[in-house]
N, C-alpha and C positions, 0 to 999 in steps of 0.2 A: 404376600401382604395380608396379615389380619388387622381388621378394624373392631376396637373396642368398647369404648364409649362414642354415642353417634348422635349428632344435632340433627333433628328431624324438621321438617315443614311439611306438614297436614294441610292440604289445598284442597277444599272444598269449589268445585268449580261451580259460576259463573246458571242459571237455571235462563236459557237462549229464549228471547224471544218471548211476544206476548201470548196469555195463559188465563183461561178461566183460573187458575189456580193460584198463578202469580202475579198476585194481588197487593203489587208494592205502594200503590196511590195511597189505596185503605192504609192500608199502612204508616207512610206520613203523614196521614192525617191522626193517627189513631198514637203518635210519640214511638212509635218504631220504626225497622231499616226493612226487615223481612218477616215473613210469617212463620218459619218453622226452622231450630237451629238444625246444625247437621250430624245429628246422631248416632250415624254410619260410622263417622270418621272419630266422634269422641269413644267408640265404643270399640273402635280398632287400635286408638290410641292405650286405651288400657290394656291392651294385648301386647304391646309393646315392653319391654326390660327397663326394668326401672329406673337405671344408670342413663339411660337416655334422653338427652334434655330436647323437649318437644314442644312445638308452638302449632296454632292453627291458626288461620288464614282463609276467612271464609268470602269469598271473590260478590259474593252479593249483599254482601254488608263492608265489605273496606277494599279498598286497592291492592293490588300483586304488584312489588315493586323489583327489579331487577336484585338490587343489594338485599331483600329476603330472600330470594332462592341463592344469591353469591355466601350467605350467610349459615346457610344450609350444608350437609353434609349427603344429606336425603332429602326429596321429594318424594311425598305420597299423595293419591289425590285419589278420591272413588268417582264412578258416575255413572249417573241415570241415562234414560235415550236424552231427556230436552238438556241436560251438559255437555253433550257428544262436544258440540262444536265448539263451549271454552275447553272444555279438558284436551282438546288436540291445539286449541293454542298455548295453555297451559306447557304442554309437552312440548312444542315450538318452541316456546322461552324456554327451557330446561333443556334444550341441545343446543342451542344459539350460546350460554351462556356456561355447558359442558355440565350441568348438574347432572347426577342421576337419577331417575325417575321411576319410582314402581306405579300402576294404574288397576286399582281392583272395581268391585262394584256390578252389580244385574249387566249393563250394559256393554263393559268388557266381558262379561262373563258369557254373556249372549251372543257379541261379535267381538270373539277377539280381533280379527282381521283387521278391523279398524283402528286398532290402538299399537300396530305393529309395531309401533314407533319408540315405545315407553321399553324401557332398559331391562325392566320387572316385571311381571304381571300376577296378580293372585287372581285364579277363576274360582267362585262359587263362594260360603262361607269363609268368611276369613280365621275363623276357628282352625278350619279344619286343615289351614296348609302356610298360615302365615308363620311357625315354629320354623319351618323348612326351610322357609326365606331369610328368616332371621339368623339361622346358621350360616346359611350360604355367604350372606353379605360380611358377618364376622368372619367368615374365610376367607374374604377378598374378592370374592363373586362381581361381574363385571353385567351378569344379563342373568339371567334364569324365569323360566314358566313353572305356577303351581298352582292344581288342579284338586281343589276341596273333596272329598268324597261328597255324593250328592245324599242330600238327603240323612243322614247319619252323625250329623254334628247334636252332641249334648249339650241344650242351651243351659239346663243349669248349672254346667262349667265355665259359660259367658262371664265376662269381669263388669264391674258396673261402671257405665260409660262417663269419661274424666269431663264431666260437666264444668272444673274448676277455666278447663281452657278457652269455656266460651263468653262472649260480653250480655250477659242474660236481658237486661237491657237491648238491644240491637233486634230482640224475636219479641213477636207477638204471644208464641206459647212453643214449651219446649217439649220433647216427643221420651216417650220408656214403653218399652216396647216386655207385652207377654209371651205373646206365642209366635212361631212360624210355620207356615203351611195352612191348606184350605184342605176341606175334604171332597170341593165340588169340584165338577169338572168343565167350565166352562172353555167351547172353542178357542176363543180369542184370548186367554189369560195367559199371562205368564207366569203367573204366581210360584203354580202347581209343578213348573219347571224349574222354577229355581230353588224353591221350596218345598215341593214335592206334598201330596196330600194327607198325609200323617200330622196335624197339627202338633206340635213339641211344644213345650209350654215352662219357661222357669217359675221356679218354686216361688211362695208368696214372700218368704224372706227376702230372695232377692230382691223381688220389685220392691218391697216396701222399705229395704234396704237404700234403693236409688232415689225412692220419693224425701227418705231421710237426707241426701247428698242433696238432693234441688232446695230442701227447706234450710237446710244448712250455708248453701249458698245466698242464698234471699232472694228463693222465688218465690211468687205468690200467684195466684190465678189458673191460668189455663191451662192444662198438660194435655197433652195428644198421645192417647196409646196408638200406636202407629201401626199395630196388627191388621193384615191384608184380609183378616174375617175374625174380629174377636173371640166370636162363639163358634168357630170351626172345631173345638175339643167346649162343648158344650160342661163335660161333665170337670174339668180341669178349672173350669172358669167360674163356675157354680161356689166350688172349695174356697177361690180366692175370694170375691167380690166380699162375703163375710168380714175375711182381715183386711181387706179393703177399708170397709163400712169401718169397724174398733179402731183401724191407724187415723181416719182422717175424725172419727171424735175424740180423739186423746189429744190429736193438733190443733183440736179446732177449727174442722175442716176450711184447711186454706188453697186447696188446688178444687176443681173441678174439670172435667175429661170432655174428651173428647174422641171418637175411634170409627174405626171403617166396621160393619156385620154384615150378614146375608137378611134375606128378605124377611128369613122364616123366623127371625129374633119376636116376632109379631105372634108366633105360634106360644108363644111359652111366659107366660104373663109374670112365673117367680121373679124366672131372669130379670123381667123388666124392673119389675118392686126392685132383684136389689141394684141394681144399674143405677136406678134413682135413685137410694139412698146413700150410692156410695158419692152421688153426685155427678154423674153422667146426664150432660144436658146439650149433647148433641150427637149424632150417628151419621155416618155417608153410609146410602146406600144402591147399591148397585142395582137400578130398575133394567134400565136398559131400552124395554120395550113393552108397548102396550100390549102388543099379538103376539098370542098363544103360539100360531106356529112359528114364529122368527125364536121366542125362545126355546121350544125343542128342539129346533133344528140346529141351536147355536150351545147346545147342552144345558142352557140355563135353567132346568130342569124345576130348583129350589124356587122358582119364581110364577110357576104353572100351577095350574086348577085351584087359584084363590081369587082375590078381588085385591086386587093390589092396591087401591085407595084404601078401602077399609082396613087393612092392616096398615098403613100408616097412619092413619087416624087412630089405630091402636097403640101405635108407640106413643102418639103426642099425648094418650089418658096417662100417660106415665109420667109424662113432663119431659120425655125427651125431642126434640125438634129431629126435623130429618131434611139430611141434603140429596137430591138424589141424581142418581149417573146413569145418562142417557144415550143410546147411541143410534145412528142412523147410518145405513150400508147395508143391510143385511140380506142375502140373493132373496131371502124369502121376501123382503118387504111388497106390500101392496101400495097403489096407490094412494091405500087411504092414510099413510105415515106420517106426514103434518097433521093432520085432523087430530087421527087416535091419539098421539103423543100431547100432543097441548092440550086434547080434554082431559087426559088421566094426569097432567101435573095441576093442571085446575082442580079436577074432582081431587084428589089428594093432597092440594091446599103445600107443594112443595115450594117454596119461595126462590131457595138456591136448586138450582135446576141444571146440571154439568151437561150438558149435550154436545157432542161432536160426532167427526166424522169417524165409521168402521177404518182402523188401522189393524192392518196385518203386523203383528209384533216378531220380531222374528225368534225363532226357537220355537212356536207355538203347533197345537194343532192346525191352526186354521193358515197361516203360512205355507206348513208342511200340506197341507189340502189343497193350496193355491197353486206352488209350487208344482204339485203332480199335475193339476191339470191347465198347467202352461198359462198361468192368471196373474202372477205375481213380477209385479213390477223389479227392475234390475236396481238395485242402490248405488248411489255416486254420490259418495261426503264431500263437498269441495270447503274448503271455509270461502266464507262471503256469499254461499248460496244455499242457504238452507231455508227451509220455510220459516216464517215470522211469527203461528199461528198454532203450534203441537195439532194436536188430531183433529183441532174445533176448522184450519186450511190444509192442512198437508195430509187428511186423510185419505182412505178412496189408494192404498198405493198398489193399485189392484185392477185386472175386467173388471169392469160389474157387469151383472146379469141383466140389466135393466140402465136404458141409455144413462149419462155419466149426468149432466143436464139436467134429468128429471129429481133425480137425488140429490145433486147441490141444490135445487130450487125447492124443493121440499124441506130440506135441513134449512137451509135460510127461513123457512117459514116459519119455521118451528122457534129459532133462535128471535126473530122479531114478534112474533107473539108473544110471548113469553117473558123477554124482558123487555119491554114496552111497559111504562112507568105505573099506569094503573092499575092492569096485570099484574104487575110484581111484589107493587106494596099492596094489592087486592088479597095477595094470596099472606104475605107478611100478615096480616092482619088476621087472616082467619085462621091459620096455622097457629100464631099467639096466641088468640081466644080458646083452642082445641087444646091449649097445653095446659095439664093439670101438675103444678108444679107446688110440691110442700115443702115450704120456707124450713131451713136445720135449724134447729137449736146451737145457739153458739158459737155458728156460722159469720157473724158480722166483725168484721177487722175496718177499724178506721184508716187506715194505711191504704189497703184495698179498695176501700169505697172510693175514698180519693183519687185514685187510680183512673178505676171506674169510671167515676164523675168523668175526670179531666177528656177522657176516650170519647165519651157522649159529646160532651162540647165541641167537640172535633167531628161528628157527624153529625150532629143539630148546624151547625157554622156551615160544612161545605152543604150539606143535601137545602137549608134555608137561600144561602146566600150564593154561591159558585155554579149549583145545578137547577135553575129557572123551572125545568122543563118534569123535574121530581118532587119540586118544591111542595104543591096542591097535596099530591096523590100523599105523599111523604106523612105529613100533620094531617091529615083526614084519616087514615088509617091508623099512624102510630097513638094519636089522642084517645080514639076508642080501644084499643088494648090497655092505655093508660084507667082511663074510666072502667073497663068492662073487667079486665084480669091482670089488676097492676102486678102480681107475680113475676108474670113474662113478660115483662117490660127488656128487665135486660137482652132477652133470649130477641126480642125484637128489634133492638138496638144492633143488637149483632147482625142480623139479615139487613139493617138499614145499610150498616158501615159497608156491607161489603157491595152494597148496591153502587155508593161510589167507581166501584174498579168496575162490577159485571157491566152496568149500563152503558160505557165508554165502548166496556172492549164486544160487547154486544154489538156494535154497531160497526166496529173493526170488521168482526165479522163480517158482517153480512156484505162490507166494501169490497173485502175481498172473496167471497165467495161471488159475488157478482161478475169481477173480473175474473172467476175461476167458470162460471158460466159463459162468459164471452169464450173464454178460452177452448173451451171444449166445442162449441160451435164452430168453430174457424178449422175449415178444410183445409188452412195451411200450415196449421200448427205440427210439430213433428211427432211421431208416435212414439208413444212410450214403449224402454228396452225391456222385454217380458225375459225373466228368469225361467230358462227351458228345465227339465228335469236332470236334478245332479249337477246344474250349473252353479258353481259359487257367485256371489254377490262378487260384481265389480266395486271396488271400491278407492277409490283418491283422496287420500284422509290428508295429503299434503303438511301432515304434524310437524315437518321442518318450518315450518311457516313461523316467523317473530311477532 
């Protein structure tokens, strides 16, 4: 049997559970469904044969209904670790209901084991082996595995991602992506694994190619370059930002960016100039840790012998704002890791503040390090029992070197200082007034403003009227930014919105790390199953599950 022309469904699963990240509240309040479309799958979509009539379905903005997969001829669907647990009931409904099913994406690529279930599977880029699958399936192929080469995929061969199939409306901001791969080496990443350290990087035609496809479609406002260290090919990104800057004053610059870099973007002041001109007015970035030895020993290397506030007090002279990612686990930590951690997001004035628990990712250095020395907890997927909470509860899957107790009560500490309302907009406030942001020429679109407005009214409404307890802190703060450096008004607007989701789920937290302290006290709790060496992950992914 050959199959010729093929009706595809693109299944973007379902993001499990509550998330510093997934920030759906802001969201409704702000006229959207979710923060970031799915990328992944519009850009695997255009690797697809043209004859093929293709839809997407993305599980955190609209419903999966039985008569779209009976509609289907294929099911494709990708996923991260926090979709583990819709993409295996994804796959549930797609054997229940006799669909075929391929599952690619970091997370099957990292555990296939657990996706046994799915008919197809692409590991690694999809570049590099979904041509293989495509044949297959036109033969008549019933199952088959295909295993990207690592690391060797030419991204300026990538197609530019089929933007037409998403409701652009339904995302906060939609993601195009430069480069892949980091050149650092950090323990616990997986980047470097699935991406490998050679940053590759498409041409500037491309991207400005797909920024041409978004303005085309009628997007306007925020883009997310979605790169795991923008500036990891320093000298590739330098080339770009240039035709960056000339595309978005020919448009009238109507997007502005958003992206993940390393610490050291702080060393190199050009970069920053043209970051800013091209309209880059936010950065995540990966702190981690206040002491020196937790990051040598965790290879964070890029982040050692500086003063880590002061370089980000260096990006905000740029006018870019900074988020930054925080983690607490680390065998080296001392004592003092509440303390030092909430002075240096103080002294560095970071508003959004990512903190969670050390997770061992699997595929990693620091897995494989765990693993040898009999530390590393055994895995069991069941659906209906996953944690509620990504790395900020379900961290810690590990010994730790130091009682388990001391560490959740210390991470709790750090998470209630921090976002605790005065704290938050204390720092909103000063971060704002630290940003030197110079207004474009040309820049102002009525259409957008409007936008704009309507988004503010949506966080003046809940932080005034809905949140009592941010109300004070909220207007004492945001007034004086308004007064002092109306510039970054917007840029403070934006840390207000998101304070809606963080303060809530801040508090998530600390409920359940509480009850993860009681838990750890109780001598009758049962001991966790440690992965001996060479043992594989047990795993019950139950994917027959409806």
């Amino acid at each position: 049997m050959t199959r010729e022309t093929t009706r595809v469904l693109l299944v973007h699963p379902e993001f499990h559970g509550a998330s510093f990240w997934n920030y759906r509240t802001t969201c409704e309040k702000l006229g959207a469904k979710y923060p970031s479309a799915p990328l992944g799958l519009c850009t695997v979509a255009a690797m697809l044969p043209e004859d093929w009539d293709v839809r997407l379905i993305d599980r955190n903005t609209q419903p999966l209904t039985d008569a779209d997969i009976q509609a289907a001829d294929l099911v494709m669907l990708g996923a991260m670790m926090p979709q583990c647990y819709d993409a295996l009931l994804v796959i549930g409904m797609c054997k229940r209901l006799g669909a075929p099913v391929c599952i690619g994406g970091p997370d099957p690529t990292s555990r296939p084991e657990v996706y046994a279930a799915a008919d197809f599977a692409v590991f690694g880029e999809a570049e590099g082996a979904i041509d293989d699958f495509i044949a297959d399936w036109r033969a008549g192929a019933e199952s088959g595995r295909y295993t990207a080469p690592k690391f060797k995929i030419d991204v300026t061969q990538t197609p530019a991602p089929r933007y037409d199939l998403l409701r652009l409306e339904d995302y906060l901001y939609i993601g195009v992506q430069f480069s892949r791969g980091c050149p650092f080496m950090c323990e616990f990443c997986d980047i470097i694994e699935l991406y490998g350290r050679v940053p590759r990087a498409k041409t500037a035609a491309q991207v400005l190619a797909e920024l041409d496809r978004l303005l085309a479609a009628g997007h306007r406002g925020h883009v997310d370059f979605v790169d795991d260290n923008l500036i990891g090919n320093k000298k590739a990104v330098k080339a770009f930002l240039p035709k960056l800057i000339a595309w978005q004053e020919a448009h009238g610059f109507p997007f502005e960016f958003s992206t993940e870099a390393s610490l050291n973007l702080a060393d190199d002041a050009e970069l920053m100039r043209l970051m800013a001109r091209a309209r880059f007015f936010i950065v995540f970035i990966g702190i981690e840790s206040s002491d020196e030895d937790v990051l040598t020993a965790t290879r964070k290397k890029q982040n050692t012998r500086r003063d880590i506030a002061a370089n980000v007090q260096a990006i905000y002279a740029h006018g870019i704002a900074v988020i930054g990612g925080f983690i607490v686990g680390f065998d080296e930590e001392k004592r003092t890791v509440a303390a030092g951690t909430t002075r240096l997001i103080e002294e560095a004035a970071i508003p959004v503040a990512m903190a969670g628990l050390l997770y061992a990712l699997p595929d990693t250095q620091l897995s494989r390090r765990l693993e040898r020395e009999g530390r590393l907890h055994q895995v069991r997927i069941e659906l209906g029992s996953l944690e509620r909470g990504d790395q900020c509860t379900a961290g810690l899957n590990f010994e730790t070197s130091r009682p388990r107790a001391d560490i959740l009560r210390d991470y709790r500490a750090i998470v209630g200082a921090i976002y605790a309302p005065e704290a938050y907009f204390g720092r909103m406030r000063r971060s704002a007034l630290a940003l030197r942001i110079r207004p474009t020429r040309g820049s102002f679109a009525p259409r957008k403003a409007m936008k704009d407005l309507r988004r503010f009214w949506g966080v003046v409404k809940t932080l005034t009227l809905e949140t009592p307890n941010a109300r004070g802190p909220f207007w004492r703060n945001f007034l004086a930014v308004l007064l002092r450096n109306p510039t970054a008004v917007k840029t403070a607007a934006n840390m207000a919105g998101l304070y809606i989701h963080l303060g809530p789920f801040a508090d998530f937290v600390q409920r359940e790390i509480d009850a993860k302290i009681a838990e750890s006290l109780d001598p009758g709790a049962p001991p966790p199953v440690i992965v001996g060496p060479g043992k594989p992950h047990v795993v019950n992914a139950m994917a027959d599950a409806a």
